[in-house]
Every structure is written in C-alpha cells, then in structure tokens.
SERO-4910 file (N, C-alpha, C, O; in steps of 0.05 Angstrom, whole numbers):
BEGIN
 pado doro    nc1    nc2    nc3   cac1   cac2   cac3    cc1    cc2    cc3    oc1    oc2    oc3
  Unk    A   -337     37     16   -349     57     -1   -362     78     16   -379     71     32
  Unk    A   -356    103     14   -368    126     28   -405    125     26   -416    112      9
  Unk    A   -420    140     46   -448    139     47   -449    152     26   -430    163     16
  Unk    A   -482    151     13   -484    153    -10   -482    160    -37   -495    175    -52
  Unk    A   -460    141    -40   -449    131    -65   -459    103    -78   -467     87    -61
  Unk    A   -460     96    -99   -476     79   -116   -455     67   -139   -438     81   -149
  Unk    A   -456     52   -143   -450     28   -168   -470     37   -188   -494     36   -182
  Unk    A   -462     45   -210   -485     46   -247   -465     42   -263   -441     45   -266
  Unk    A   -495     27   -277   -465     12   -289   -470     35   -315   -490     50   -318
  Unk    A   -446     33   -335   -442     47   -359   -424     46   -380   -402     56   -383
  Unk    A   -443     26   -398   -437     14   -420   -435     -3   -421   -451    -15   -407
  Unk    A   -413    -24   -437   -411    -50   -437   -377    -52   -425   -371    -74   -418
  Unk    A   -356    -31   -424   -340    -34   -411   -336    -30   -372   -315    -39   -364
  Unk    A   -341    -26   -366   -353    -30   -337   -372     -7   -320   -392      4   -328
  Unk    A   -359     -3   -295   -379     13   -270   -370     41   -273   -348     48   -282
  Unk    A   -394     57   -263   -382     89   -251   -393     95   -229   -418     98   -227
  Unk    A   -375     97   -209   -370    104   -184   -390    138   -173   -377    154   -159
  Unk    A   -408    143   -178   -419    167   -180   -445    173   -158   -459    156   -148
  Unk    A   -447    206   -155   -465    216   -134   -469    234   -153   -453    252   -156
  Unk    A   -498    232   -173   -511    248   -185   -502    256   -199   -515    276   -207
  Unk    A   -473    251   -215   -459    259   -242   -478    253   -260   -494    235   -257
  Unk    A   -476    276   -288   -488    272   -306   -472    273   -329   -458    293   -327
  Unk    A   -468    261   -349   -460    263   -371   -467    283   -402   -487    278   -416
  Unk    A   -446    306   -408   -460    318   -431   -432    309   -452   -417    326   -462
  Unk    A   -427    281   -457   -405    272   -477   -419    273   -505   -444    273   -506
  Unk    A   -405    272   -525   -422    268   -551   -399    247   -565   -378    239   -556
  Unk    A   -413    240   -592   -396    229   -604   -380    256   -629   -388    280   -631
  Unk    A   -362    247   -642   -344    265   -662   -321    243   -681   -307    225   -674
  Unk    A   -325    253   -700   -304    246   -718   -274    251   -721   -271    272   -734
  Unk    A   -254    242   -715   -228    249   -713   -216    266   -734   -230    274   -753
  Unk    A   -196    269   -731   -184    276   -755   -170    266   -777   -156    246   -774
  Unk    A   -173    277   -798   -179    261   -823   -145    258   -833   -144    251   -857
  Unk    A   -120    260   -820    -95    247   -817    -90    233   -810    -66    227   -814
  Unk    A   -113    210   -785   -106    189   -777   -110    168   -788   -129    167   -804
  Unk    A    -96    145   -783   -103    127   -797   -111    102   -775   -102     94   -753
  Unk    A   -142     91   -802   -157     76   -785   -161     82   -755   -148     69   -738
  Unk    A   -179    102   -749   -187    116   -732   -210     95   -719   -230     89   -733
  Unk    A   -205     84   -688   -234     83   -673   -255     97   -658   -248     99   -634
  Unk    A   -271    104   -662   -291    127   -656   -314    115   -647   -330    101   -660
  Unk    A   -313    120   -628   -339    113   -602   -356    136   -585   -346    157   -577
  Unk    A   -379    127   -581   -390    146   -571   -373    149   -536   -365    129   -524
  Unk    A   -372    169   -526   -355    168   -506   -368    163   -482   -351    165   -464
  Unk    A   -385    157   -474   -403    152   -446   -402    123   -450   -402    111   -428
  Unk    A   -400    109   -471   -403     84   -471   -371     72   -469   -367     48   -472
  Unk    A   -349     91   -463   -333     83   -458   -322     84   -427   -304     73   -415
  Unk    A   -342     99   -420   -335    100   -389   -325     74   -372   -339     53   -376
  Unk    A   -304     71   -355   -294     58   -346   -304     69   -300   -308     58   -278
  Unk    A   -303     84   -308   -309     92   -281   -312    123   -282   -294    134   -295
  Unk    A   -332    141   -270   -330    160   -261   -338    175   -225   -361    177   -216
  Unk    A   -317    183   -213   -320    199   -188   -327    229   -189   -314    247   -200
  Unk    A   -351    229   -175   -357    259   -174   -336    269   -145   -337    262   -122
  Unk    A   -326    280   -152   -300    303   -126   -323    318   -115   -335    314    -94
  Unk    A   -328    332   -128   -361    356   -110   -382    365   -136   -379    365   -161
  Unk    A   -399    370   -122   -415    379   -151   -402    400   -169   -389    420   -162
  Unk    A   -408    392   -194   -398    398   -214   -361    405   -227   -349    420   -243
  Unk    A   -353    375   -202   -333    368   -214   -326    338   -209   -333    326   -189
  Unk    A   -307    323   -235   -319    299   -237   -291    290   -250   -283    306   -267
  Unk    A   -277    271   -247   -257    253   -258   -271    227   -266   -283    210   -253
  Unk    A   -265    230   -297   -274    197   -313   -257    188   -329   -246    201   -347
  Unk    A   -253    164   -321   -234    144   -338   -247    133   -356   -263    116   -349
  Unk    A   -243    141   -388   -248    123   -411   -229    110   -427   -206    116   -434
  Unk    A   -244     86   -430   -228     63   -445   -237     65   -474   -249     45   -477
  Unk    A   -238     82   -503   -253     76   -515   -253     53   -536   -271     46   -552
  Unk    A   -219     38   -529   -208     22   -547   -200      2   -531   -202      9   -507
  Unk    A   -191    -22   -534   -180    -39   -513   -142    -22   -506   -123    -16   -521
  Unk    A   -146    -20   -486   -119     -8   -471   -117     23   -477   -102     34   -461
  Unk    A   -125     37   -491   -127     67   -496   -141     78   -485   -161     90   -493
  Unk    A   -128     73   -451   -139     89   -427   -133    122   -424   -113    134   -433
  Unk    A   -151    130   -411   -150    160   -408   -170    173   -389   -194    167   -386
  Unk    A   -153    195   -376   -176    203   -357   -178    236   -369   -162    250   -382
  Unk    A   -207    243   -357   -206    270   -356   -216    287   -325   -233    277   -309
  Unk    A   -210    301   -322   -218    326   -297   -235    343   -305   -226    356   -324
  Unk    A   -264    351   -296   -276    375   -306   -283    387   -287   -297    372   -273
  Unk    A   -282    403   -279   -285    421   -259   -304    454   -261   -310    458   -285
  Unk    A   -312    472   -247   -321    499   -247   -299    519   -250   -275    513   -250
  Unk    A   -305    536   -251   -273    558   -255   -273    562   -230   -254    578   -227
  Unk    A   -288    556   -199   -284    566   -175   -270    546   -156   -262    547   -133
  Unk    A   -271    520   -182   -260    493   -156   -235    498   -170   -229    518   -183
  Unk    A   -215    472   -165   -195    472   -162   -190    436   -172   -206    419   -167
  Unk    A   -163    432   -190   -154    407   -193   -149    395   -183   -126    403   -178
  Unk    A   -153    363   -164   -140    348   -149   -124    332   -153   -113    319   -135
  Unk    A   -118    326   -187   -100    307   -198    -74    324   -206    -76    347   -215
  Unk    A    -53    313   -201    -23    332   -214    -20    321   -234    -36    305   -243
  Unk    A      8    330   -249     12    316   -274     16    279   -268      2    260   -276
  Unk    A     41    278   -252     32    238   -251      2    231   -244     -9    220   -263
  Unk    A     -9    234   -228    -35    229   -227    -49    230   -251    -61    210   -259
  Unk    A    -50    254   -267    -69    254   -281    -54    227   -311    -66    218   -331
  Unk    A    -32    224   -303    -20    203   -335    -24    178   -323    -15    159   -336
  Unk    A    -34    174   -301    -31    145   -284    -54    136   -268    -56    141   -244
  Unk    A    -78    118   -288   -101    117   -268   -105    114   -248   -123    124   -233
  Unk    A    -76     87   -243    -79     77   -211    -71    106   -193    -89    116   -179
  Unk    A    -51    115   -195    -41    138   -174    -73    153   -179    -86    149   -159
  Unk    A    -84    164   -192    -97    180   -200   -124    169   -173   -129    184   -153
  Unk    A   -143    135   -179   -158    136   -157   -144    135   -125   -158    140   -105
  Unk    A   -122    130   -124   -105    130    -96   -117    157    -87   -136    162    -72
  Unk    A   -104    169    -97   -108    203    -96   -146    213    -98   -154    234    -87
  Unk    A   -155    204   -105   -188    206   -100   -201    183    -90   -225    183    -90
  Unk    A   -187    164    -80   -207    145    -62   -180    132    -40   -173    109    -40
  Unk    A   -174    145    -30   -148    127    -15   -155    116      3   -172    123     20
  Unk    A   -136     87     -2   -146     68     23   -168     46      6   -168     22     11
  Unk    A   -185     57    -12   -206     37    -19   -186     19    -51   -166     24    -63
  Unk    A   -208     -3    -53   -194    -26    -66   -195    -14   -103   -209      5   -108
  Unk    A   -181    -25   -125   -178    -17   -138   -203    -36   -148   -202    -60   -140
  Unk    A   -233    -23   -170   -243    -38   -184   -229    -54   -198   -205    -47   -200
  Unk    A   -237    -78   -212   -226    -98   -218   -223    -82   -251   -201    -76   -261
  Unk    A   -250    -77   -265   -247    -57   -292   -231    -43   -289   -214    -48   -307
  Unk    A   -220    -18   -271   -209     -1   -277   -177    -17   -279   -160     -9   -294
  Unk    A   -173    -40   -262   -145    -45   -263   -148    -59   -289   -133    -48   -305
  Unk    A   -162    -81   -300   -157   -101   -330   -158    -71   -345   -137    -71   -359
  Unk    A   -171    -46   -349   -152    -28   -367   -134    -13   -366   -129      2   -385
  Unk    A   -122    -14   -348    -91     -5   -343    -74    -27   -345    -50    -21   -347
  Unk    A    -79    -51   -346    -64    -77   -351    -68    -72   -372    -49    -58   -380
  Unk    A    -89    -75   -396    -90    -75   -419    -75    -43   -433    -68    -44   -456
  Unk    A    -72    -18   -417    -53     -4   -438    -27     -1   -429    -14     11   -447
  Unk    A    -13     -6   -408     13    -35   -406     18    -43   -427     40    -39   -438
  Unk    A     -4    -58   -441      8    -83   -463     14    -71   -488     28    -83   -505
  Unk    A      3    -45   -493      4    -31   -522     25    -33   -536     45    -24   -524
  Unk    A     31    -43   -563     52    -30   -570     64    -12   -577     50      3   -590
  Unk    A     97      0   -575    103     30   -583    105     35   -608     96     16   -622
  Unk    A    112     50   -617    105     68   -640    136     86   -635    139    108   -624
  Unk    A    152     72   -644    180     91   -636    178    101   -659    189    123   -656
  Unk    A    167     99   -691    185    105   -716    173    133   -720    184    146   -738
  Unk    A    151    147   -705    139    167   -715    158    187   -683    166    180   -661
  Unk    A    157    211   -697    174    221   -668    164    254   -685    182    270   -689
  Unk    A    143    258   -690    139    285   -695    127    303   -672    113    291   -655
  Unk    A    131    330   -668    116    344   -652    114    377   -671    131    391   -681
  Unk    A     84    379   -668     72    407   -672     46    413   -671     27    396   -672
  Unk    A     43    442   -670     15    450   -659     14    467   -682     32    476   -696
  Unk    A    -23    472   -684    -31    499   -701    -57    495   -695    -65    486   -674
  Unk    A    -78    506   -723    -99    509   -716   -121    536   -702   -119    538   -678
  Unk    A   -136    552   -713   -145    573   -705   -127    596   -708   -110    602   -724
  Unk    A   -140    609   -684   -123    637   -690   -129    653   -657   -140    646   -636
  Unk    A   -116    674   -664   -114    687   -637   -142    705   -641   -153    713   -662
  Unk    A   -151    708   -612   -174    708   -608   -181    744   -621   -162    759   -623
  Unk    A   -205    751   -627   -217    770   -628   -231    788   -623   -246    801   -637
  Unk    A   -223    790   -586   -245    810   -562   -268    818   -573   -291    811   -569
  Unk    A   -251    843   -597   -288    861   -594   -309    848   -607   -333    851   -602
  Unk    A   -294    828   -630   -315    810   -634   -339    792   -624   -363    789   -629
  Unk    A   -320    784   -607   -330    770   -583   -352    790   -569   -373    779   -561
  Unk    A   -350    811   -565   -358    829   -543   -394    834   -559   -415    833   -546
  Unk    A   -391    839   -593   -410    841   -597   -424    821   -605   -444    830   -617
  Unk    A   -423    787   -604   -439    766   -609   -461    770   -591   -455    785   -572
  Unk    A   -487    760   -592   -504    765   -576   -506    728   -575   -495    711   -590
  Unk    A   -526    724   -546   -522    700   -547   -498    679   -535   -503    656   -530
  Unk    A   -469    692   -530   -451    677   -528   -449    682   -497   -450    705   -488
  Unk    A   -445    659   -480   -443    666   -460   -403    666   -448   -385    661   -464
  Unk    A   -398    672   -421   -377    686   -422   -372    682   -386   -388    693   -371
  Unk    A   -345    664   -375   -353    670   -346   -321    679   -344   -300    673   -356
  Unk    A   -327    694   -325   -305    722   -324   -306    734   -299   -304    757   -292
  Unk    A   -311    700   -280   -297    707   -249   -261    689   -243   -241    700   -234
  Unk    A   -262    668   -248   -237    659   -243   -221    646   -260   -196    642   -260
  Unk    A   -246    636   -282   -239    622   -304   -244    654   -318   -263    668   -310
  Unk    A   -229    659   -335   -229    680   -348   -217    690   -376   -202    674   -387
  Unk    A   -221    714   -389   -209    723   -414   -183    729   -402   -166    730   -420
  Unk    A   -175    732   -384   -145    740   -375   -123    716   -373   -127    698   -356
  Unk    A   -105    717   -386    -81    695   -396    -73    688   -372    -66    665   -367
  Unk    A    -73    708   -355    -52    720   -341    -60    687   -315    -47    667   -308
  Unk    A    -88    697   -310   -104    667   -293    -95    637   -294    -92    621   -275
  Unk    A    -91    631   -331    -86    609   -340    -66    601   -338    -60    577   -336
  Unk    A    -41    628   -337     -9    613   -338      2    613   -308     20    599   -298
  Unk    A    -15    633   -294     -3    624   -262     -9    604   -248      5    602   -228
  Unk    A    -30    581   -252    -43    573   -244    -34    540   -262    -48    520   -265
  Unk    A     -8    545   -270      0    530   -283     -7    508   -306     -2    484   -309
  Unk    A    -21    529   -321    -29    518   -348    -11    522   -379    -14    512   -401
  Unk    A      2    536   -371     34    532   -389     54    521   -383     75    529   -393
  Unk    A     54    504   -368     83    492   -356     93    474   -371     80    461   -387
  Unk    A    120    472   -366    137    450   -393    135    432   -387    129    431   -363
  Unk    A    136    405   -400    145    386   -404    159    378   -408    173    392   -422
  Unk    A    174    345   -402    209    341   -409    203    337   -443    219    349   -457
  Unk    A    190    327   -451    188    320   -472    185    340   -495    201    344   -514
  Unk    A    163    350   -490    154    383   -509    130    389   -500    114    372   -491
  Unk    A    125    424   -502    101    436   -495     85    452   -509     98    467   -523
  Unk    A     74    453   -509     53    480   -524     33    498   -511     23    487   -492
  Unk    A     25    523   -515      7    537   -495     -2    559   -522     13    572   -536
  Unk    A    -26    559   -523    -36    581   -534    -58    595   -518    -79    585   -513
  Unk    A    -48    622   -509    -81    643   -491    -96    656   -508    -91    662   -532
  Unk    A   -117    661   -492   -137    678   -513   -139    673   -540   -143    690   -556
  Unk    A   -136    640   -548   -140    627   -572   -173    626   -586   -193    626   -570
  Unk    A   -176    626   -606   -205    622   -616   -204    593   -635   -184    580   -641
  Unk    A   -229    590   -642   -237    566   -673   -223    541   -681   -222    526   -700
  Unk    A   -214    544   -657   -199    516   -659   -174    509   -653   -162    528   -644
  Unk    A   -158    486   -654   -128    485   -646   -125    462   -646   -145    449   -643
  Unk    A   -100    448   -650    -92    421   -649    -57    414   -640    -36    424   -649
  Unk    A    -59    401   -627    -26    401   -617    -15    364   -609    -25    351   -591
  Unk    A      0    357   -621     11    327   -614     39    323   -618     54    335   -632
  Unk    A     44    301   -600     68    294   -598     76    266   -598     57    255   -587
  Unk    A     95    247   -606    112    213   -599    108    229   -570    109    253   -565
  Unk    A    103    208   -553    118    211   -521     99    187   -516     83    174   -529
  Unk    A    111    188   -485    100    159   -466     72    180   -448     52    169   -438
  Unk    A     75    196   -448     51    215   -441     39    242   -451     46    254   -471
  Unk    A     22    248   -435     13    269   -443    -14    282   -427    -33    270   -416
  Unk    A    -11    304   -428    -26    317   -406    -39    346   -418    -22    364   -420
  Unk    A    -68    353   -426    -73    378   -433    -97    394   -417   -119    385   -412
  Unk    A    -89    413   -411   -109    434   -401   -128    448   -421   -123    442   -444
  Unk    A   -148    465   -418   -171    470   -430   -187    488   -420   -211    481   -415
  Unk    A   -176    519   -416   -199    537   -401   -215    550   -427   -211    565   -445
  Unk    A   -237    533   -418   -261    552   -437   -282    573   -426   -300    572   -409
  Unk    A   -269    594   -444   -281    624   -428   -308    634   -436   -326    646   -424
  Unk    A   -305    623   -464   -323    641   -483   -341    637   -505   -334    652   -523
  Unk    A   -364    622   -513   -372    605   -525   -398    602   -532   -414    620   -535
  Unk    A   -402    572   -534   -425    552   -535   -412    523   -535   -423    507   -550
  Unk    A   -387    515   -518   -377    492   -522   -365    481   -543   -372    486   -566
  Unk    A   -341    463   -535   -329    454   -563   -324    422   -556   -330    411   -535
  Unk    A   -315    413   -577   -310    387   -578   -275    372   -568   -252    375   -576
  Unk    A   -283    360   -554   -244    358   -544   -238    329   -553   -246    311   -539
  Unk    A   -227    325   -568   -217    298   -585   -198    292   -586   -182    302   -601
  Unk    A   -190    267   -564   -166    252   -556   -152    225   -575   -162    203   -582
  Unk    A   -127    239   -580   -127    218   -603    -99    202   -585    -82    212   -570
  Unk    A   -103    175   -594    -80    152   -574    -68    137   -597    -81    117   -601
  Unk    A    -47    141   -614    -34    119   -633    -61    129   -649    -69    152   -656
  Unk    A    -74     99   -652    -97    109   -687   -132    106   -664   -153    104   -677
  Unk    A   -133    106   -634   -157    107   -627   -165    140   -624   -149    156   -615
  Unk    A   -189    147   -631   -204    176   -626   -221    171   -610   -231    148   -609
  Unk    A   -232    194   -589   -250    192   -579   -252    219   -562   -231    232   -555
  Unk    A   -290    231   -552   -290    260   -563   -303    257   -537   -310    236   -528
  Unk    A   -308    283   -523   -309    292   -498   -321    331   -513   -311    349   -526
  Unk    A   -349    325   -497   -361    358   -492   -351    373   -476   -347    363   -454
  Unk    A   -344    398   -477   -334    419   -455   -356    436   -465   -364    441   -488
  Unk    A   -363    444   -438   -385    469   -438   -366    494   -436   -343    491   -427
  Unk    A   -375    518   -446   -364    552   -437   -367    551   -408   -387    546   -395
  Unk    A   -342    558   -401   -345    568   -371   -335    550   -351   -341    549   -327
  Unk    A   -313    529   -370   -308    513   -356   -276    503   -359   -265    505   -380
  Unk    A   -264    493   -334   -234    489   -342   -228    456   -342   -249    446   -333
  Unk    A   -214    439   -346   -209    413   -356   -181    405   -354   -162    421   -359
  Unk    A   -178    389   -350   -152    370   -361   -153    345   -370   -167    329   -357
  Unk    A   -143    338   -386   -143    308   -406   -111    292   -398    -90    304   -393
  Unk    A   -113    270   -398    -92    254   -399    -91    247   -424   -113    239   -431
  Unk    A    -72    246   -445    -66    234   -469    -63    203   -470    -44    192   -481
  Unk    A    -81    193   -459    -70    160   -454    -62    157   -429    -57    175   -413
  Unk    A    -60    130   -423    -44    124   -395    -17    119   -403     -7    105   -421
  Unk    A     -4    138   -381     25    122   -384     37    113   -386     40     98   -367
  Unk    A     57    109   -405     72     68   -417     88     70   -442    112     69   -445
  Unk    A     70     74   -460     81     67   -489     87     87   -506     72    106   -505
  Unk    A    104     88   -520    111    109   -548     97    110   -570     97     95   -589
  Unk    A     84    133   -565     66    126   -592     46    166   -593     47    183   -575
  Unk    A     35    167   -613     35    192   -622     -1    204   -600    -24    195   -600
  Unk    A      7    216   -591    -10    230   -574    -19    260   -574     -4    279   -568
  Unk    A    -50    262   -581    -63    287   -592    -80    294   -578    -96    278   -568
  Unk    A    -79    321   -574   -109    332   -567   -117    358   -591   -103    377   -596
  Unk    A   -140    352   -600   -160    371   -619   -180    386   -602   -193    375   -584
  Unk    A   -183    413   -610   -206    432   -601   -228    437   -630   -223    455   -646
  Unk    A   -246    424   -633   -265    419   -656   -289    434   -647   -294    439   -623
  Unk    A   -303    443   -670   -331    445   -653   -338    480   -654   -360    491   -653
  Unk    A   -315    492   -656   -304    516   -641   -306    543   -644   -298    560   -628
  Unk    A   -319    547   -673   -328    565   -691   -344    586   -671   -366    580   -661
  Unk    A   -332    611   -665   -332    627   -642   -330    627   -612   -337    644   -596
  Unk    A   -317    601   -607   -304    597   -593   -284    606   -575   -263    606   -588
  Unk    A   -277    618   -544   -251    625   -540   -246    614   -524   -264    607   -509
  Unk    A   -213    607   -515   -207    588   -493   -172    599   -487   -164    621   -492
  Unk    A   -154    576   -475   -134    580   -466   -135    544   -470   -155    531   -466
  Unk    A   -114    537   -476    -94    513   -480    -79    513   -472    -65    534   -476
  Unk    A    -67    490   -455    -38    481   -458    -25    457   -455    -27    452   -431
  Unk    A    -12    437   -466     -1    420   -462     24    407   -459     38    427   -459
  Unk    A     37    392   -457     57    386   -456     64    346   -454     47    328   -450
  Unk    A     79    344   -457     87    312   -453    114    304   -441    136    315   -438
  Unk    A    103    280   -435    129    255   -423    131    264   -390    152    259   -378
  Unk    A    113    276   -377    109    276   -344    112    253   -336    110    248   -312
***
C-alpha cells in the first residue's frame, strides 16, 4: 500500500481505499418504468474508492448483490485513466490504478457475485430521449448558475474530440449542449457513459442494472464516466440525468465494449 493511504471502512458492504476523498452522493428514486426497483443510498454502497489526485476519484459500487459498477469523476483540467474495458471491468480497472498490488478480497466476492447474474436475453430494446437542446441565452441570463468554461466547456466541439461520442459495437447515443434532462438504455453485456457538466447546480446520475437503481451526485463543472454494470450478463442497462431543471451538459454513451 503506497505512504499515506488508509483503510475506512464504508458501509456494510466493504473498504475504501482513500487519501482525503469526500463523498457528495445522495440518494434518488429511479424511474418509474422499472420494475421492482432497488434503491439505496449510494455511499453505503461503496465497495472501494481510490483517489487518482485531488479531486479525482474512481469508486466501485455494489448497490445490489452483483450489480457492480464503477464511476470516474474527475476536474475538467485532469484527464481519464480508465478506457472503455477498464472502465466495464473492475478487476482490469484496479490493475490499471493500483498495479502490482493484491486484489481486496470485497472488491473480488463483487465481481464474482455479478459473474453469477442472470441474463435478460428476452428484452433487447434500445433508445434515448428526454430534455431538450440546450438554451444559451437563457442560460446566459440565470443569475446564480455557475458555469466552467476552461476545458470542460459549452463547446461540443471539446466533448466529441476527446472522445465522448464514440460508437459502440452494440449501440450509441450522444447528445451536446443538452439541457433538463435525458435518458438513454440499452440489452447489452455492457455499458459505458460519459457526463460533461458545464452548466448548472448539479444533477442526479441514476444507474439502472436489469431492475437495481442507484444515484450518484455530479456537481457543475465537472466531467464523469459511469460503467453500466460490470461486464458479463444480458440484461437492460440505463443511465438517467434527473435533477436537471436548468441544467446543461454533454452525454454520451454507448454499449457492448
């Protein structure tokens, strides 16, 4: 274990691996098409979290037994260290942020446990909607809303070179300069979504796995990636932007990496 770093524990599903990470997760209610939805507050699902540098941080939550998932949060000035396998594959994922060190014993029993899931072959839908395209001058005259517009930015142009529209074998979606919300899912064995939030007061990011929910804070001014589950099974995989009511951001996702 590198010098000072610490063992805390968090929750009743196991450890997080952390140097002064702080948690701003909330809880949220899924969406009201799923059926028999599990909804947990999300810090208490923590399975492990690594701070990369200040104020960027990879955490694996379990909020269900085997409906593993990581997320990346980062500044708009750092940079992602997980790729797409990494980010659909816990184990590759700490290789790649702790290499060489042993795998916690929690983080591996929940990647064994979403291994075991079963698929969900009979549902095989994919589509996106939700919100609308964004409204500059609007935006321009909210007072109050803050706005970071050095690298993370109102410009599309940032989000899609930087490969936040890229396809998927499976199917993709990308909406820029989106507002108030959005929702996009797919059947696949993965899934992977990005999240530049430009413009705001934060929104709610709600990961849905087969019928588990579970909700993750994004602050304005900040960029993200979500894993839709861990890698393995067939089964219907969502990400929701809730919360969002003057909201602006950039999305994109895709599946089956």
């Amino acid at each position: 274990m590198r010098s000072g770093m610490k063992w805390l524990a968090m929750g009743s599903l196991g450890l997080a691996l952390c140097t002064g990470c702080s948690g701003a997760e909330v809880e949220q209610a899924g969406p009201g098409d799923s059926e028999t939805p599990v909804n947990t507050t999300t810090e208490a699902s923590v399975v492990l979290r690594i701070e990369v540098e200040p104020g960027h941080t990879v955490t694996f939550h379990e909020p269900a037994p085997g409906a593993l998932y990581l997320a990346e949060h980062k500044l708009p000035a750092q940079s992602f260290v997980l790729g797409d396998k990494e980010s659909a594959n816990a184990l590759l994922a700490f290789e790649r942020l702790r290499p060489g060190a042993p795998v916690p014993a929690e983080l591996q029993a929940a990647y064994d446990r979403a291994l075991n899931l079963p698929s969900d072959v009979n549902e095989q839908e994919s589509y996106a909607g939700g919100g609308e395209r964004e409204d500059a001058s609007a935006r321009a005259q909210r007072p109050g809303v803050s706005e970071q517009a050095l690298t993370s930015s109102s410009s599309a142009a940032t989000f899609v070179n930087n490969g936040g529209c890229n396809w998927g074998p499976k199917w993709s979606t990308c909406a820029v300069n989106w507002a108030n919300g959005y929702y996009a899912y797919s059947t696949s064995t993965s899934g992977l979504c990005g999240v530049d939030h430009y413009s705001g007061n934060g929104v709610i990011i709600q990961i849905t796995v087969g019928s588990t929910i579970s909700s993750v804070f994004q602050g304005a001014g900040t960029h993200a990636q979500y894993s839709l589950g861990s890698a393995g099974v067939s089964t219907t995989r969502r990400l929701d932007i809730t919360n969002a009511s003057g909201d602006s951001f950039h999305v994109g996702c895709r599946w089956g990496i």
